[in-house]
C-alpha positions as CSV (number, residue, x, y, z in Angstrom):
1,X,-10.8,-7.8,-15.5
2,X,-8.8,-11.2,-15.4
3,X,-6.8,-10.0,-12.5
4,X,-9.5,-9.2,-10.7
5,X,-11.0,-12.3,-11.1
6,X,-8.0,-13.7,-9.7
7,X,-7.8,-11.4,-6.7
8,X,-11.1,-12.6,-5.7
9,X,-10.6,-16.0,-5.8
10,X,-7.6,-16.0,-3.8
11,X,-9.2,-13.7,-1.3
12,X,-12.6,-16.5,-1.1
13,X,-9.7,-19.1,-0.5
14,X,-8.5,-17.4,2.3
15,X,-11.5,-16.9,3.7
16,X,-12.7,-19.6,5.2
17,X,-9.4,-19.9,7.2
18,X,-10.1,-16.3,8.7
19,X,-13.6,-17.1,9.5
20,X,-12.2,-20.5,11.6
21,X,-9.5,-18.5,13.2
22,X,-12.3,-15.8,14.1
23,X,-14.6,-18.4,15.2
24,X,-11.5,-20.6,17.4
25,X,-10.0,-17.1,18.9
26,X,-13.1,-16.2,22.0
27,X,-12.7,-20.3,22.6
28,X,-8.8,-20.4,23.2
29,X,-9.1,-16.8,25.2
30,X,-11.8,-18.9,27.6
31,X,-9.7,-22.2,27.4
32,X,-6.5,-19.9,28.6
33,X,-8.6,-18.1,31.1
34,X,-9.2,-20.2,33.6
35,X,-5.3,-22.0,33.5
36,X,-4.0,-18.6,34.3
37,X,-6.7,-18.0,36.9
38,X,-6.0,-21.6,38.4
39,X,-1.9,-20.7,38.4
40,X,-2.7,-17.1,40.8
């Protein structure tokens, strides 16, 4: 029960980090997009 307790903390920690990355990641494909459309 402990551990579990623990498991889910350190998943919550991580989370906001994945929900930034998720959230940055369309915004650096569309930033990159049109520099590699620019360079053909």
């Amino acid at each position: 029960m402990d551990g579990e307790i623990m498991k889910n903390t350190y998943l919550f920690s991580y989370l906001p980090i994945i929900s930034i990355l998720l959230f940055s990641l369309p915004f650096a494909i569309y930033g990159l997009k049109p520099a590699s459309s620019w360079r053909c």
